[in-house]
N, C-alpha and C positions, 0 to 999 in steps of 0.2 A: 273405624273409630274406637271401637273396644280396645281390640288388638292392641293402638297405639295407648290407649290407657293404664293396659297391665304391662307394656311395654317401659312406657314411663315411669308406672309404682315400679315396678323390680328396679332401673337402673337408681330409682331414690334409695329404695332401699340398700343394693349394694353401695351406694357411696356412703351411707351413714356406717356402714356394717364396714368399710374400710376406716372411717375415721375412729370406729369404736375400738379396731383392730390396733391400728398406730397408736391411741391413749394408752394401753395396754405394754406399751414398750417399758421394760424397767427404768431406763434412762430417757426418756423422749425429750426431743427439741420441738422449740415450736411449730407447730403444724403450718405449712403453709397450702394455700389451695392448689399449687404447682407440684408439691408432692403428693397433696391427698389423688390429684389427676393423673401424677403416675402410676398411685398405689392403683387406683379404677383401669388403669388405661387406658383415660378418653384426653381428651385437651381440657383445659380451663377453661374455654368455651363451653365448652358441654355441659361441663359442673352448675354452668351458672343458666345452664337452659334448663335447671330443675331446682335450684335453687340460689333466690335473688344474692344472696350472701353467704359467708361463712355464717355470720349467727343464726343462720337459718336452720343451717345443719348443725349447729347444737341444741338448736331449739328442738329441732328433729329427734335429738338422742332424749332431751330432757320430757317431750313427748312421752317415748317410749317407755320411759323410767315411771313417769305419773304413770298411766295405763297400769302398765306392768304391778309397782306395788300395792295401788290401790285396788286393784281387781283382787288380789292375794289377799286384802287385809280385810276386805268388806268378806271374803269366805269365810277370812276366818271367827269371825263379829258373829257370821251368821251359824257357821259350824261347830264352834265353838261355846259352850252353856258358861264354862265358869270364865267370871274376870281373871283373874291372876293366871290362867291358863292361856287364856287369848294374849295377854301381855306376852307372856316367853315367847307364845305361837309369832306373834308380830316382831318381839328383836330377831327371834334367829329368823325368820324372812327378809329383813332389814338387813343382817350379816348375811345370808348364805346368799342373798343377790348380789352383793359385791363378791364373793368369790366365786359365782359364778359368770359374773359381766365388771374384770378388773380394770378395762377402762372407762366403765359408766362409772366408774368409784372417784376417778379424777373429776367426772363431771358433778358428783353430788356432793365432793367437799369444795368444790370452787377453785381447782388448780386448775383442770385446763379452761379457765375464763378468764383467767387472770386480764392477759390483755383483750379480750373482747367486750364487746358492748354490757354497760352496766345493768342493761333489763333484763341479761341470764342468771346475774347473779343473784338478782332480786326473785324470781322468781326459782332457784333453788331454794333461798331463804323460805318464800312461799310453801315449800313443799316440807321441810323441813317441820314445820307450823303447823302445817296440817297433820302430821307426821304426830308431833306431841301434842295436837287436838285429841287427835284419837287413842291414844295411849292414856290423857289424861281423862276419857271419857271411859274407857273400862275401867280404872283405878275408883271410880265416882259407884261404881254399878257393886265393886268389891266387899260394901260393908262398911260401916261408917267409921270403922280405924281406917281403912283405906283410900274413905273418901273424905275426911279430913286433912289426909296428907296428900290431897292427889295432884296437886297443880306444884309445889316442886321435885313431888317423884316423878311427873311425866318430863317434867324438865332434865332431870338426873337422868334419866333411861335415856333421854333424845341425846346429850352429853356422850353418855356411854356408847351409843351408838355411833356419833359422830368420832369419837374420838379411836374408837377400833377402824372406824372407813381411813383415819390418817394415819393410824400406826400402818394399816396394813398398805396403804399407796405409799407411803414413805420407806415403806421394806422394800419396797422393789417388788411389792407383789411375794413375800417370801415368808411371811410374820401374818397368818393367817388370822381372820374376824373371828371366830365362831365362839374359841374356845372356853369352857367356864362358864358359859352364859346362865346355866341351870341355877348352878351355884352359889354366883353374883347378883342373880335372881332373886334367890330366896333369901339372903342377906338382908338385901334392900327391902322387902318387901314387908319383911320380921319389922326391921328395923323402921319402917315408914307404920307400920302397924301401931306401934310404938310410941313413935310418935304424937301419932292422929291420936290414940288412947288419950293421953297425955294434955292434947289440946283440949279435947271435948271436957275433961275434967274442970282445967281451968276454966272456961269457958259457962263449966256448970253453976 
């Protein structure tokens, strides 16, 4: 019974790890589960003896994606002493996991969901959310210029983020996330400081 357990989790896994593989294509068509089962080698049958559906297995990948960033981002919450450090620390983990998993990158801006069921998209949206929860929650910890501007700079950052995940899936994978981040960083951050000064005065 074991046996057939890890027998099962691995071939789950290689099939996620093939559909992650296909997202990945610079030009991909839409996946269907008759090529995701040639990409594995098994039959259609088999696909669906470990998972009920296709959106099973992108719920599979978006799984892996929550896990994956939030385990990374509560390190760095915890490893991490100053706010404005933990912010950089969390976008370039937010970019340097799209360049390292460029078909999870279709799945967290919502192209390959397009035609699939509308509860993946929602819960991207969900993660996205949480995403600038937390962002807006070190901006709050940063000083009170920073936490006066903190709930549209977490918004700007999550923007900026999203919007490097589509430049770079719309390159063909070729127009890489990362770059600048330092510098775009401290732009914003001046300038949100700035801001929030600015508020609390009036406010005085």
């Amino acid at each position: 019974m074991e046996g057939e357990v890890r027998r099962n989790g691995e071939r789950r896994l290689q099939i996620l790890q093939a559909l992650a593989t296909m997202l990945q294509e610079p030009q991909p068509e839409k996946i269907t589960t008759a090529a995701l089962a040639a990409r594995v080698g098994v039959s259609e049958a088999a696909l669906y003896r470990h998972f009920s559906s296709k959106a099973q297995m992108y719920e599979g990948l978006i799984e892996f994606i929550e896990q994956t960033l939030f385990g990374l981002i509560a390190r760095i919450v915890a490893d991490t002493h100053s706010p404005p450090a933990q912010v950089e620390a969390i976008l370039v983990t937010l970019l340097s996991f799209a360049t390292k998993n460029p078909g999870m990158t279709r799945v967290l801006i919502g192209e390959a969901l397009v035609h699939e069921n509308t509860r993946l998209q929602k819960r991207i949206n969900q993660l996205q959310d949480r995403i600038e929860a937390q962002l807006r929650q070190c901006l709050r910890l940063g000083g009170d210029r920073l936490a006066n501007a903190s709930a549209p700079l977490a918004n700007l950052l999550l923007c900026l983020v999203v919007g490097r995940w589509h430049q770079y899936a719309k390159s063909g994978f070729t127009r890489g996330p990362e770059g600048d981040v330092a510098f775009m960083l401290s732009h914003l951050l001046a300038d949100a400081a700035s801001t929030g000064s600015a508020r609390a005065t009036d406010r005085a």
